[in-house]
Short mmCIF file of the C-alpha atoms (twelve columns), coordinates in Angstrom:
data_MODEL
# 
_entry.id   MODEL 
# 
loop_
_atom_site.group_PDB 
_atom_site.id 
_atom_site.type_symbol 
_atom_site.label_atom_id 
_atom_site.label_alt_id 
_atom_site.label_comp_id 
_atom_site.label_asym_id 
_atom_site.label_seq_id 
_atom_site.Cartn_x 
_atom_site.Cartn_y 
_atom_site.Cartn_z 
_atom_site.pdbx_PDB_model_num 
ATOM 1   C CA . UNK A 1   6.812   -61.966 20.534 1 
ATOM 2   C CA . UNK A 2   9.792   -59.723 19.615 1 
ATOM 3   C CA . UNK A 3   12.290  -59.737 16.649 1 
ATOM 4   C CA . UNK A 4   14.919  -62.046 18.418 1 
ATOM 5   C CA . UNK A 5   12.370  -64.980 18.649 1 
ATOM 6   C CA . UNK A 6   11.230  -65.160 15.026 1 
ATOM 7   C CA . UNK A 7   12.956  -66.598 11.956 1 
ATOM 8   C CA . UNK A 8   13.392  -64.244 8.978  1 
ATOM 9   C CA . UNK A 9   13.703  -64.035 5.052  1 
ATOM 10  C CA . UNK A 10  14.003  -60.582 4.662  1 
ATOM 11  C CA . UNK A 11  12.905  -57.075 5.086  1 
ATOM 12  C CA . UNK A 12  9.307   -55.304 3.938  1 
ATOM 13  C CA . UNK A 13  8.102   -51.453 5.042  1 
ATOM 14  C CA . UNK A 14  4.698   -52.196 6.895  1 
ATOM 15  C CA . UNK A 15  1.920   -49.556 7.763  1 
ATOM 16  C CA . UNK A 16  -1.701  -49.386 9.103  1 
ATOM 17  C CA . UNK A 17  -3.475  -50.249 12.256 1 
ATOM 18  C CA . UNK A 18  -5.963  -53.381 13.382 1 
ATOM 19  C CA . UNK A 19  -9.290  -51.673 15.071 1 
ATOM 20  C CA . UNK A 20  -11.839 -54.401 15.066 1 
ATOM 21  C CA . UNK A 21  -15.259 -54.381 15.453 1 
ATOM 22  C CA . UNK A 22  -17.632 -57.248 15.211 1 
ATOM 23  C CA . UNK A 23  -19.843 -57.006 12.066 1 
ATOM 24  C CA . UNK A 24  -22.877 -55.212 12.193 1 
ATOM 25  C CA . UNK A 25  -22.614 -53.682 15.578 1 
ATOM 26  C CA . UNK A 26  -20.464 -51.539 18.038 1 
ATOM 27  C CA . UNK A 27  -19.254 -50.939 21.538 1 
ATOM 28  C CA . UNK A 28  -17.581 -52.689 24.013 1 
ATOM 29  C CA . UNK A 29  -20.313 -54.830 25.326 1 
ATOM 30  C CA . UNK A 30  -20.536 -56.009 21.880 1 
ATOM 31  C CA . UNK A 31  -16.847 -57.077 21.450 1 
ATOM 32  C CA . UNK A 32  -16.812 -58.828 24.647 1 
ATOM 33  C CA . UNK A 33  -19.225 -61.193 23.255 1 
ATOM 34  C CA . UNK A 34  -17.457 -61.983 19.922 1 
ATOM 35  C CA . UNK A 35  -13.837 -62.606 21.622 1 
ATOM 36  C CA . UNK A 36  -13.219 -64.623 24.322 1 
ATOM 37  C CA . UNK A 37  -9.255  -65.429 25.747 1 
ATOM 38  C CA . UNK A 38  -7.265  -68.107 24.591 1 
ATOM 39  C CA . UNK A 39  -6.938  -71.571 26.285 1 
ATOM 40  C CA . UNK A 40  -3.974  -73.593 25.777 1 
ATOM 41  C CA . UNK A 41  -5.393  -76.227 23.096 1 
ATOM 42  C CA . UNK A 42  -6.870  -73.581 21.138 1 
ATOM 43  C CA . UNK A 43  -3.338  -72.881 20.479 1 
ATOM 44  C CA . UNK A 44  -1.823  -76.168 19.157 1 
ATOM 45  C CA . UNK A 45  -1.105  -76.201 15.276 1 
ATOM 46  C CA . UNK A 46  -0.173  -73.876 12.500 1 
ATOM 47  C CA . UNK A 47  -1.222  -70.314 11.820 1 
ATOM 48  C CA . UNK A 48  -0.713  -68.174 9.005  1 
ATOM 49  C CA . UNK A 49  -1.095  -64.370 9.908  1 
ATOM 50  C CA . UNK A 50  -3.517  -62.981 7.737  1 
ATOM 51  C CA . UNK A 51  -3.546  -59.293 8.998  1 
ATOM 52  C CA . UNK A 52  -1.150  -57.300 10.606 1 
ATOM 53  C CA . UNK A 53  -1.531  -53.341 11.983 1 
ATOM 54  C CA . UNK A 54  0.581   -51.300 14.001 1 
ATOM 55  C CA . UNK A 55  -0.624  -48.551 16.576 1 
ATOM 56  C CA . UNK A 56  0.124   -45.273 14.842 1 
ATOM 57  C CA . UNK A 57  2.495   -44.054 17.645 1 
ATOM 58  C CA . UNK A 58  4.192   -47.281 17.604 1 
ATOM 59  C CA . UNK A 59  8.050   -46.425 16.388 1 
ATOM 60  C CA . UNK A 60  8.136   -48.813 13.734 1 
ATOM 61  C CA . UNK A 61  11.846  -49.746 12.371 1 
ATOM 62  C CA . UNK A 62  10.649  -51.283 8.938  1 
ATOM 63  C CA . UNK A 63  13.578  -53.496 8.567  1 
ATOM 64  C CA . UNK A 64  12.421  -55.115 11.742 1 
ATOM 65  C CA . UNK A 65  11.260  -59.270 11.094 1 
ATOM 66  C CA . UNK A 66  8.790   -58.810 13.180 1 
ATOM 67  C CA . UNK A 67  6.739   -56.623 11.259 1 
ATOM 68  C CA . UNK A 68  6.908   -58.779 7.845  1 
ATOM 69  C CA . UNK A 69  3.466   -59.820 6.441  1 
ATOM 70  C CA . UNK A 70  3.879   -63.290 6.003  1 
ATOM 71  C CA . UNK A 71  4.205   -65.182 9.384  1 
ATOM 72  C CA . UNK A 72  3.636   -68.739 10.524 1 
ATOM 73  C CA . UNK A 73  2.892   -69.490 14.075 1 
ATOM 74  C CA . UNK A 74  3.329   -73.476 14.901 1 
ATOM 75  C CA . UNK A 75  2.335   -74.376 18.421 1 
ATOM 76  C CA . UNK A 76  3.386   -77.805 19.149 1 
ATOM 77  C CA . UNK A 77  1.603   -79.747 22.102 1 
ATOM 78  C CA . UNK A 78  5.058   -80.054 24.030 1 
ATOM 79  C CA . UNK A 79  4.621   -76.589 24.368 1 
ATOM 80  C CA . UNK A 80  7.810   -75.706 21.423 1 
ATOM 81  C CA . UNK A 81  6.901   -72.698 19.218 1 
ATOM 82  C CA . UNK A 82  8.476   -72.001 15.938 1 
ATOM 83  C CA . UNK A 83  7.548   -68.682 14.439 1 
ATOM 84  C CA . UNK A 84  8.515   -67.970 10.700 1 
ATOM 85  C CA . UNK A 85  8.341   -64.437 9.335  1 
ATOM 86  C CA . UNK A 86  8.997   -63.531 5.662  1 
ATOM 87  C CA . UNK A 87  8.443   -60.996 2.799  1 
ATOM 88  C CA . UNK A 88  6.880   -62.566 0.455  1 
ATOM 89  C CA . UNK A 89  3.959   -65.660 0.775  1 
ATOM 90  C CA . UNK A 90  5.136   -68.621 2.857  1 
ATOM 91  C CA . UNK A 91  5.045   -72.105 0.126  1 
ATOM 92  C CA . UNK A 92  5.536   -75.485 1.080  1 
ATOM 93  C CA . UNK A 93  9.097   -75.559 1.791  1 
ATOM 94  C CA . UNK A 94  9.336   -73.078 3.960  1 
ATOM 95  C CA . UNK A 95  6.194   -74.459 5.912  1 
ATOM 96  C CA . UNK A 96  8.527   -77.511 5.728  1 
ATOM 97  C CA . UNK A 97  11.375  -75.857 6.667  1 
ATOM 98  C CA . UNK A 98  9.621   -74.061 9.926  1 
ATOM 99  C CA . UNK A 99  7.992   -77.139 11.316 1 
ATOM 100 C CA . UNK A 100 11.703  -79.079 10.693 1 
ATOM 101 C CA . UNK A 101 13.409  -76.105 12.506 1 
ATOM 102 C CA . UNK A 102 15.003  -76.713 16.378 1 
ATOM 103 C CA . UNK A 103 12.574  -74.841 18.376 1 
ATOM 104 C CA . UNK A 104 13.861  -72.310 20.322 1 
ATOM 105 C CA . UNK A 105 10.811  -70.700 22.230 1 
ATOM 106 C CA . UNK A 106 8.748   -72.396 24.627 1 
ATOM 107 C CA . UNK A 107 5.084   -70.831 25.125 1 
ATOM 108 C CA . UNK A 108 2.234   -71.381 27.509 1 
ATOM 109 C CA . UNK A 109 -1.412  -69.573 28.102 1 
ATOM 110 C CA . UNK A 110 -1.698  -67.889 31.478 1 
ATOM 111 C CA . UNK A 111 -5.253  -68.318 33.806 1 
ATOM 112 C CA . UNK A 112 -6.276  -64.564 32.386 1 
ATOM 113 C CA . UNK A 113 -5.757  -65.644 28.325 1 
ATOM 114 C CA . UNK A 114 -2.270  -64.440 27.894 1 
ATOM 115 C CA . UNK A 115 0.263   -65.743 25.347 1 
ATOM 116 C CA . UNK A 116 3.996   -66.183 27.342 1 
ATOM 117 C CA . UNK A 117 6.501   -67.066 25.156 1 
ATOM 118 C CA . UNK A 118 10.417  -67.076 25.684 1 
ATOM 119 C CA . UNK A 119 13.043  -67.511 23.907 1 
ATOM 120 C CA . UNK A 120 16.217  -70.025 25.148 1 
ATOM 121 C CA . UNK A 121 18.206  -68.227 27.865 1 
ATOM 122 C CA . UNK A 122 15.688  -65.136 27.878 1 
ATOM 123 C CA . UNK A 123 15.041  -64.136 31.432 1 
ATOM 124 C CA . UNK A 124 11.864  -62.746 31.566 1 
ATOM 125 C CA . UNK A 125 8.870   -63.943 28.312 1 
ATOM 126 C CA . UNK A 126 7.231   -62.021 26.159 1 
ATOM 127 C CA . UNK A 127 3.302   -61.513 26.633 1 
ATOM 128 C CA . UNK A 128 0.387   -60.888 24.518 1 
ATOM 129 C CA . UNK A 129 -2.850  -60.706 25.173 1 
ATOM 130 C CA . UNK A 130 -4.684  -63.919 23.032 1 
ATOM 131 C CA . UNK A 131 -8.138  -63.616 22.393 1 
ATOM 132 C CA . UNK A 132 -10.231 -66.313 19.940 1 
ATOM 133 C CA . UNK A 133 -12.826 -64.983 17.676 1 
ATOM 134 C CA . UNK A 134 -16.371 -65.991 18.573 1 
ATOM 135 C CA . UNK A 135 -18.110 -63.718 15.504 1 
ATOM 136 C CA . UNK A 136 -16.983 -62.113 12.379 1 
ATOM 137 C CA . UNK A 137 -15.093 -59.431 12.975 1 
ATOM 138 C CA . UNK A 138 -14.611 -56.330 10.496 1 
ATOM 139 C CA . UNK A 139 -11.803 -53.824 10.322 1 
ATOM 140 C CA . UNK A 140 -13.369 -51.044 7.804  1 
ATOM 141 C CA . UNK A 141 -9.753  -50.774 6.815  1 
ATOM 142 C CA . UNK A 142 -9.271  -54.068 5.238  1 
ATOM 143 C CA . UNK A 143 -10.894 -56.106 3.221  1 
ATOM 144 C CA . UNK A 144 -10.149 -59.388 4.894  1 
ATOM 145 C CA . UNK A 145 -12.526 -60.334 8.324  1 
ATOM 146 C CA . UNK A 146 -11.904 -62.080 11.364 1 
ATOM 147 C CA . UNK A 147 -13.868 -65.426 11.312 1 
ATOM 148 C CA . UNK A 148 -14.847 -67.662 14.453 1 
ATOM 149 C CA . UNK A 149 -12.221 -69.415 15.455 1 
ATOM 150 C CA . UNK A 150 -9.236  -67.146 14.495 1 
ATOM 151 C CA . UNK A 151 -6.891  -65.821 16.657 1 
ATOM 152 C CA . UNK A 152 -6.152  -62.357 17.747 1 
ATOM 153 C CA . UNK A 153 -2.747  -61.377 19.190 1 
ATOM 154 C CA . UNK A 154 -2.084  -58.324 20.946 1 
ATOM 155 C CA . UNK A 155 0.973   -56.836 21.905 1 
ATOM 156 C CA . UNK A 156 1.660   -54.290 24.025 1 
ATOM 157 C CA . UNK A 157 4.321   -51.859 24.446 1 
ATOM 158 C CA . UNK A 158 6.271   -50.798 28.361 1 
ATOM 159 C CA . UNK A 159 3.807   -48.347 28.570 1 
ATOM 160 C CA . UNK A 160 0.889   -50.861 28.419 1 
ATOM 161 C CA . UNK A 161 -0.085  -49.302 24.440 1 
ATOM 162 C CA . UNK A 162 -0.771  -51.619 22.242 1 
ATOM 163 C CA . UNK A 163 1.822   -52.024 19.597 1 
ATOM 164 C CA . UNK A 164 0.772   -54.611 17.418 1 
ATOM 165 C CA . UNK A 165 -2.078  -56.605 17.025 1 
ATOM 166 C CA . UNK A 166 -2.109  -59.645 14.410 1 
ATOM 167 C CA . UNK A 167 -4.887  -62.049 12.945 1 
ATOM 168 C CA . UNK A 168 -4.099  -65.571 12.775 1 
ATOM 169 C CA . UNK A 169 -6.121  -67.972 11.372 1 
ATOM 170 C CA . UNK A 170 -5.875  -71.953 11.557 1 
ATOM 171 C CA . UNK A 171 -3.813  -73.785 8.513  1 
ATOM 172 C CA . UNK A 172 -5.687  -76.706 7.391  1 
ATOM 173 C CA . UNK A 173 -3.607  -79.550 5.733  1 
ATOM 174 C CA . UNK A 174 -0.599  -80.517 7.363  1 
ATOM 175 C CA . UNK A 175 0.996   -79.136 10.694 1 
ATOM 176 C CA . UNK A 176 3.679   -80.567 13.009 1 
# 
């Protein structure tokens, strides 16, 4: 999902990159079995990004809302999204304030796992590759692991690079 279809507080300077590897183990095979792609109820309810990393080559523009480290996902059954991105943590009112919001992205999960999403009057959607977690997962760069059940979003770049990759894990609590 790019810039234009997110709601923003205000600017941050990210770095780093996402390279996951389930706990324990390596290779490919290996991944396969702790990530699996996204159907479209896995989706439905509130996510809080937890981690965030950018491909090194990715040209990064820091002042870019996309790239903040606090983000809310909220996947509504009707197939609305509203995507918050912010600064600084995410409290109750702004949860309140994202799940009051008009949406103005619809989103659905292709056959193959992808996330589509577009934004009112866009004329083509965005798409990321949407995986759910079936194992911990460890980056050795950050402290914080993938669990089952979170989600992994990829996005890739014209060239078919990934750009960004983000770690989203299920809100308990309220949602919309």
């Amino acid at each position: 999902m790019r810039p234009s279809s997110v709601v923003a507080l205000a600017p941050v300077v990210l770095a780093g990159v996402v390279a996951l590897s389930p706990s324990g183990r390596a290779g490919a095979a290996d991944l396969r079995e702790a990530l699996r792609p996204c159907t479209r109820a896995d989706l439905i309810g509130t996510w809080a990004m937890i981690r965030l990393g950018t491909a090194p080559s990715a040209q990064i523009d820091a002042t870019d809302p996309y790239f903040y480290p606090y983000q809310r996902y909220a996947f509504s059954a009707d197939r609305r999204l509203r995507h918050l991105t912010a600064p600084a943590p995410v409290g109750p009112e702004e949860q309140r304030t994202i799940l009051s919001a008009p949406a103005t992205i619809t989103w659905t999960v292709d056959d193959r796992g992808r996330l589509l999403t577009r934004k009112n009057g866009a004329a083509a959607p965005e798409v990321d590759a949407c995986q759910i977690l079936l194992a911990k997962v460890s980056d050795p760069r950050s402290p914080v692991p993938g669990l089952p059940g979170d989600l992994l979003l990829t996005h890739y770049g014209e060239d078919g690079k990934p750009i960004a990759r983000r770690l989203l894990r299920k809100m308990s609590g309220p949602g919309e």
